[in-house]
N, C-alpha and C positions, 0 to 999 in steps of 0.2 A: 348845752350850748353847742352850736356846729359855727366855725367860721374858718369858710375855705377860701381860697383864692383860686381863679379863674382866666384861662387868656384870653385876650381876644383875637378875634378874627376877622378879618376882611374876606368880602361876598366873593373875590377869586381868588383867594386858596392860600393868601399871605398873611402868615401868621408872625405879629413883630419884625416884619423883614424880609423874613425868609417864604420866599416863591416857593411852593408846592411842586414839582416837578408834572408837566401835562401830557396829557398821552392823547395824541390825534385820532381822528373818529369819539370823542366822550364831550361833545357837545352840548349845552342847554340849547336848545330848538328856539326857546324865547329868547333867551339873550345871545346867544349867539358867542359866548365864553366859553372857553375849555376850562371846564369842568375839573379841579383836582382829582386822583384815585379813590377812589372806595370812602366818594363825601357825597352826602345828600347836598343838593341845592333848595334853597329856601326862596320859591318864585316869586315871592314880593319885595324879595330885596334887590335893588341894582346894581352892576357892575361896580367896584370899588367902595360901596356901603358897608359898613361896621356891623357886624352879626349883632356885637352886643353878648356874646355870649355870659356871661357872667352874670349878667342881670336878666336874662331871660331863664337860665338858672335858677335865680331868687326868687322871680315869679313864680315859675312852675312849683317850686316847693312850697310858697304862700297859697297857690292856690290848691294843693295837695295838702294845706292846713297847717302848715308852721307858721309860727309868727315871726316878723321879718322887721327883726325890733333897730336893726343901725347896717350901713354902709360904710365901711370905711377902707381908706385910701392907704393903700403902701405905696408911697412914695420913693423911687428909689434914684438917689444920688448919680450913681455909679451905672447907670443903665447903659445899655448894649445901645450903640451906635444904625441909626437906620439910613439907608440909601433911599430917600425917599425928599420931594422936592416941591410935594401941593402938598403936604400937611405938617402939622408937627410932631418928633420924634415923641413917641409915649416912653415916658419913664415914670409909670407909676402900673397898677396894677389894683382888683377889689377885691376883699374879705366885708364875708358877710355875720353876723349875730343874727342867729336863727334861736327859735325854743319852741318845742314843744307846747309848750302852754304858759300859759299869762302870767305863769309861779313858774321860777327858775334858778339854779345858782348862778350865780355875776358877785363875784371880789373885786370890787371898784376897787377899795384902797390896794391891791395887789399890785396894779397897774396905774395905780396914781400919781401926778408928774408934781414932783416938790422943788421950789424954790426957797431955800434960805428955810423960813418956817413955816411957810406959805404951802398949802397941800390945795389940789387943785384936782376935779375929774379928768383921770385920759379925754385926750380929744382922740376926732375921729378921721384926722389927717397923722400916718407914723410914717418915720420919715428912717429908711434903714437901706445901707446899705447890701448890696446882695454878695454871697460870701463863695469861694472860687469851692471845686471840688473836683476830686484827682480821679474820682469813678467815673463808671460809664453813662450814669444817669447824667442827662443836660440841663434838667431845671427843678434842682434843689433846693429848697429854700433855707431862707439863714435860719440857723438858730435861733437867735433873737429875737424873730417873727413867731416863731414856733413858741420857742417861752412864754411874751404876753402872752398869748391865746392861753396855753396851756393855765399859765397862772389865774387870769381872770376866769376862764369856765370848772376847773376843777380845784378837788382839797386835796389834801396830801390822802393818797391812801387809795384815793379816785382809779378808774380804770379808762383809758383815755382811749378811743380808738380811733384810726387813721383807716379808710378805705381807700384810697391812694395811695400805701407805706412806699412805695419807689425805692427809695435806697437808704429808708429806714430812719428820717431824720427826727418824725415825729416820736416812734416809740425810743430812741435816743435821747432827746429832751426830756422825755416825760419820767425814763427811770432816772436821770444826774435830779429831776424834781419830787422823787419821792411817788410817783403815781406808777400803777398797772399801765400795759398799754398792749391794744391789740392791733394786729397792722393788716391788712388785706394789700391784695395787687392782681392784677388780672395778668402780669407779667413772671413765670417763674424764673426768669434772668434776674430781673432785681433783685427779688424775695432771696434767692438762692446766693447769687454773688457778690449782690452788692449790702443789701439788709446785715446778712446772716454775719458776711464779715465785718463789718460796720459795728453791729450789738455785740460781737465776738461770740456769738453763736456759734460758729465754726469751732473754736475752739472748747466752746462747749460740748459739740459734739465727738469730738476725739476723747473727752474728757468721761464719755458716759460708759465705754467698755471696761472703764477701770473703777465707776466708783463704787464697785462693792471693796479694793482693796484700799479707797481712801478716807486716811481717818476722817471722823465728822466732824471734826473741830476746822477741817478744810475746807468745805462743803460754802461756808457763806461767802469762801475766797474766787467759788466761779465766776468767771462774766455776769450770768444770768441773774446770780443773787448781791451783784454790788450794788450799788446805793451811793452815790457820792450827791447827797443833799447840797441846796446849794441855799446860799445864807442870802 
């Protein structure tokens, strides 16, 4: 199971608000729009039109052969305030359920929403607040986001991997949940600063020039090897 979430974008360079900064002479010849730095433009879309990227996303990997089994909405409460005065403020965001093939792990009951005795499928509107963070990375996601996902596509024991890791939230969620996790980033600032201290890697690190003197009864007290299962 892959389910990522994605932002979107507006066709001049405004992504949730925030104006891209334009640099004179980088023109589109057809629209006649200053063009953000080092962004392709997409000539069928027009000025102030929604890229859609998230779901163009989901197409592309459907048509690269995954199957493109739910859409669903994060909704977010607490969303970031936009200066904007012809549309309305987005305060939600999409995660996708993808699979490889027509056979797939999915733990419905993992993520299943109970009332009273009353046990019901997750829907595909989640409604979570977005969660503050004192690092350098700006768009974290909550944990809580992170967990369903986690819980509904993997079992305990699973190896969960994140090609986005940023500042380490996924492979964080997934060891307090008992799973492997491997994390990529095209960023060695994050991986290095923000991850490393985050997992307590760092600490691991200082920790490896000495462990031929440390007894082995210490060894499962590292960062690396804790485990705080969550009930």
């Amino acid at each position: 199971m892959l389910a990522a979430s994605a932002k979107q974008a507006t066709n001049n360079g405004s992504y949730f608000g925030h104006k891209q900064s334009s640099h004179r002479g980088s023109r589109d010849n057809q629209e006649g729009v200053t063009a953000p730095p080092n962004r392709h433009r997409i000539k069928t879309l027009k000025p102030k039109d929604l890229v859609g990227i998230p779901w163009r996303v989901a197409l592309a990997l459907q048509q690269d052969g995954w199957t493109l089994r739910c859409d669903i909405v994060w909704e977010k409460p607490n969303c970031m305030p936009e200066p904007v005065q012809d549309r309305p403020t987005r305060s939600h965001e999409y995660l996708f359920l993808l699979a490889k093939s027509s056979q797939y792990f999915y733990d419905a009951q993992a993520i299943a929403q109970y009332g009273g005795r009353l046990r019901r499928n997750a829907r595909s509107v989640w409604t979570m607040n977005t969660e503050p963070f004192a690092g350098a990375h700006f768009a974290t996601m909550p944990t809580a986001l992170v967990e369903r996902c986690i819980r509904a596509g993997s079992a305990l024991g699973d190896t969960v991997c994140d090609p986005f890791c940023g500042s380490g939230t996924v492979p964080l969620v997934a060891r307090a949940l008992g799973r492997h996790s491997v994390g990529l980033d095209l960023s060695s600032v994050y991986l290095r600063q923000e991850a490393r201290e985050r997992l307590g890697l760092a600490d691991l690190a200082r920790w490896e020039g000495q462990l031929q003197q440390v007894p082995e009864t210490l060894v499962d007290d590292l960062p690396l090897f804790r485990k705080e299962l969550s009930q």
